[in-house]
C-alpha positions, 0 to 999 in steps of 0.5 A: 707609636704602639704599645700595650698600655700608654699613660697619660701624664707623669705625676703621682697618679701617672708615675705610680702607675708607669712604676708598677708596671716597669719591669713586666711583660706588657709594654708601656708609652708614658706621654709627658707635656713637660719635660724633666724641669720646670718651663713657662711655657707649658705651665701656661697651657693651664690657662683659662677662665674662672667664673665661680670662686677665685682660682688660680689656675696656673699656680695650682698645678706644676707641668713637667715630669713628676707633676705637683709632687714637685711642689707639695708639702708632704702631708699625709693620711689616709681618708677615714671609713666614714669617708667612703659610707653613703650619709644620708646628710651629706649630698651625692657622698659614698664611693662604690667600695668601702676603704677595706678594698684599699688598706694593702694599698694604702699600707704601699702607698705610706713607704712610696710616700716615705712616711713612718709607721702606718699609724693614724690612731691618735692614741698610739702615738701620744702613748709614745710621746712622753710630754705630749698631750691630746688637746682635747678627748670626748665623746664628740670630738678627738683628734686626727694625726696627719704624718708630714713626711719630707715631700718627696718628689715623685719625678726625681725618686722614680725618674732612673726607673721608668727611664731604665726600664726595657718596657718603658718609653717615657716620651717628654713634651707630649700633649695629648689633645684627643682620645680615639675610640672605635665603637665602645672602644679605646684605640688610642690618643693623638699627641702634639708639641708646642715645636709643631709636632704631632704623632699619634698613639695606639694602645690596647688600653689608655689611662689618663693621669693629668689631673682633675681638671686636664683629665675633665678637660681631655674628654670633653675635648675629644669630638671626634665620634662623641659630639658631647666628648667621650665618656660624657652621655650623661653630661657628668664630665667635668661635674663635682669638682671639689677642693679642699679648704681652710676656713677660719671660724673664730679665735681660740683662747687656750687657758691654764689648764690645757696642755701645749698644743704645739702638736695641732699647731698648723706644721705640728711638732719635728719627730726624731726617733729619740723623741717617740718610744718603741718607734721601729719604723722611722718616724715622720718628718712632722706630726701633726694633729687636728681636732675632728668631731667623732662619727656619733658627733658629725651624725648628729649634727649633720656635718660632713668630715670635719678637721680643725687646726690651730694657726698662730695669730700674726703679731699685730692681729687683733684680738679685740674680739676675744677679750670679754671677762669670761674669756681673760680670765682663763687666759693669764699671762702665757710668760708666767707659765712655768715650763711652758714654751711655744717657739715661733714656728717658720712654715715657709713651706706652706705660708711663707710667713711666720707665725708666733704661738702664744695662746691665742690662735686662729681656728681654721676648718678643713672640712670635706667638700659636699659634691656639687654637680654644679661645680664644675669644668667645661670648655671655652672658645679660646684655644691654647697653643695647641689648638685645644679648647681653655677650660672655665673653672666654675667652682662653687660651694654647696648651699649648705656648707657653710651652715655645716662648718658652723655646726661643726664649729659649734660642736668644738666650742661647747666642748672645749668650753665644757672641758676647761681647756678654753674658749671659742670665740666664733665668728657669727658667719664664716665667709670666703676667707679660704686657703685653697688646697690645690687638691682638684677632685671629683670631675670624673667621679667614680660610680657604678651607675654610669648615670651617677658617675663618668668611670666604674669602681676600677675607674673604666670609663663608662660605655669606653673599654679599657680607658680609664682615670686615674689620680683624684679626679676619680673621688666621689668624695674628698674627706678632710685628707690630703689626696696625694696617699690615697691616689697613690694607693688607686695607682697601685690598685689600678695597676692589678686591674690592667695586668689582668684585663692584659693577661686575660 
């Protein structure tokens, strides 16, 4: 097959992508390892091993057309500036860009995402909210909105698009297992079944959409003419492998004077437009907030970005650790609190359980993972189906991660203590209790200095014309944000990016 553009994987990155360039004069292959629904067998081509921190590997990422959009939650948010800024106290941190360079994109990416009104300023959605409080305001720490929106699956939005599209062949069951190069050139990807057969693809450029691991996984696997795979001359490849997690801290104990936190409740408060004034846009499915610590704040206590949510305790839990005078004075009894109603919320979605809010809950962390070289993707001797190499996830946490999220935490309970709004009963050290995000990051990160990242700020291969990244693996840093926003708004900066290189 030829084609001016051939795309390598059909999720969000992929189908971005492949829609941004449907309609247009260049001609495009969009090469899908699944089909249009869901089957083992090719789910099971994400096998592997994982010799660092427990990982499940085939339930964090679905094969088939429209990728893990068709089983996330919806949540979304930009990442914030200081995301993007170099920090002296947060190790290898700052993209070659500042979040300026994505605004127009990410305000596309909020209507692709069906959310509401791109608003993220706490501020100006409690002004609306008549009856809804911020949790807690200071100098040190605020709070961040996330919109929830009702997750919307990316295979089945776009799927009549791509397949109608004149410029468009959208071929399913297609497994890339090596990437051609000629000289400091992409010339194309050879791709095999699991039926047997194989066929090859030439394209004038090559993006590869699969992932954070497959993405790592595709280069080092490609031999052919780079012993060490392509694109790996610095031995970067598969290096700074981050995912988001939640991290339980301590137990919180709200007392009178705090306002109903539903709002930073974990899957947060339904939004309607009636319940939200002066709302012209449709408003989010959900609304959800956390409790961040402000720029001066994470500075000065050297902590990353920082965000922490409210779970509900499970009935049954122990609360013995958060009991003492100073604590059951605040607390009073939560039924004798007129017009005050905490609903049992079911968050089937994410957990699976229920939970029931009181005014006792768990404070989970969700704090920006430190890029770790040492974290990392490589290959192993064993060979899937396909004849390709299985990969070994080595996932680690950097050495100062966990002082960092007890700074942070630190910073929240002195706070909240000296506010009124309550008590932080902190665990003495936070350990692997972790709720993984899913959210594979960083293993073909982006930087303008081929010895400090695998692809440039347009996320071009280094020494390889014309092969590029997309999708997460690309960040050189993840924020407390879910990525799927902000991989959507590189797909639509990366489609400007081919059309130009195309038309030149």
């Amino acid at each position: 097959m030829r084609a001016d553009v051939c795309i390598v994987g059909a999720g969000a990155a992929g189908i971005t992508l492949a829609r941004e360039l449907a309609g247009g004069s260049h001609s495009v292959v969009v090469l899908e390892s699944g089909g249009f629904e869901f089957a083992e067998e090719e789910a099971n081509l994400y096998e592997g091993a994982v010799s660092g921190l427990p990982y499940h590997l085939t339930g964090s990422r679905l094969r088939f057309f429209g990728g893990s959009t068709n089983h996330w939650a919806g949540q979304s948010r930009p990442l914030d500036e200081a995301d993007f800024e170099k920090r002296s106290w947060v190790r290898n941190s700052g993209w070659p860009f500042g979040r300026d360079e994505l605004m127009a994109h990410y305000r596309r990416a909020q209507g692709i995402c069906d959310l509401g009104p791109f608003r993220y300023d706490a501020k100006w959605w409690f002004d609306r909210m008549p009856g809804v409080d911020s949790l807690i305001e200071t100098d040190d720490v605020g709070t961040a909105i996330f919109q929830i929106g009702p997750a919307t699956k990316f295979g089945a939005k776009f799927r009549k698009v791509l397949v109608d599209a004149e410029n468009v062949n959208l071929v399913l069951h297609a497994n890339v297992v090596n990437v051609r190069t000629q000289g400091r050139r992409v010339t194309g990807v050879d791709v095999k079944t699991l039926e047997g057969n194989e066929f090859g693809v030439d394209a004038e450029v090559v993006v590869l959409a699969l992932g954070g691991i497959d993405n790592a996984r595709i280069l080092l696997a490609s031999r052919d003419r780079s012993p060490a795979g392509v694109g790996n001359q610095n031995d970067l490849v598969g290096r700074y492998f981050m995912d988001h997690s939640l991290i339980s801290v301590g137990r919180l104990v709200l007392s009178d004077a705090a306002p109903v936190p539903d709002l930073y409740y974990f899957v947060g408060l339904p939004m309607r437009r009636a319940d939200v004034q002066d709302l012209k846009n449709q408003p989010p499915r959900y609304l959800l907030a956390q409790l961040v610590l402000s720029r001066r704040a994470a500075r000065t206590a050297e902590v990353p970005s920082f965000a922490a949510t409210l779970a509900g305790l499970a009935p049954g839990d122990d609360t013995s650790g958060i009991t003492g005078a100073d604590v059951t004075a605040l607390v009073g009894d939560v039924e004798g609190r007129t017009g005050v109603t905490r609903p049992v919320l079911e968050m089937t979605t994410i957990l699976g359980d229920v939970y029931r809010s009181t005014d006792r809950f768990e404070l989970q962390v969700n704090m920006e993972p430190t890029p770790n070289p040492d974290s990392r993707v490589t290959l192993t001797a064993d060979l899937d189906p396909l004849g390709m190499p299985r990969i070994d996830l080595h996932w680690v946490f950097d050495s100062d991660d966990y002082d960092s999220i007890a700074r942070g935490a630190e910073v929240l309970a002195r706070e909240i203590g000296r506010t009124g709004m309550g008590r932080l009963h902190i665990r003495p050290a936070p350990g692997l209790n972790a709720k993984y995000g899913n959210h594979h990051m960083g293993t073909t990160r982006m930087h303008d200095n081929p010895k400090r990242g695998v692809v440039d700020r347009h996320g071009e291969v280094h020494g390889v014309r014309n092969l590029y990244m997309a999708g997460s693996s690309v960040f050189p840093g993840g924020g407390f944000s879910n990525p799927t926003m902000t991989i959507v708004a590189l797909g639509l900066r990366l489609a400007e990016r081919i059309d130009r290189v195309l038309d030149s």
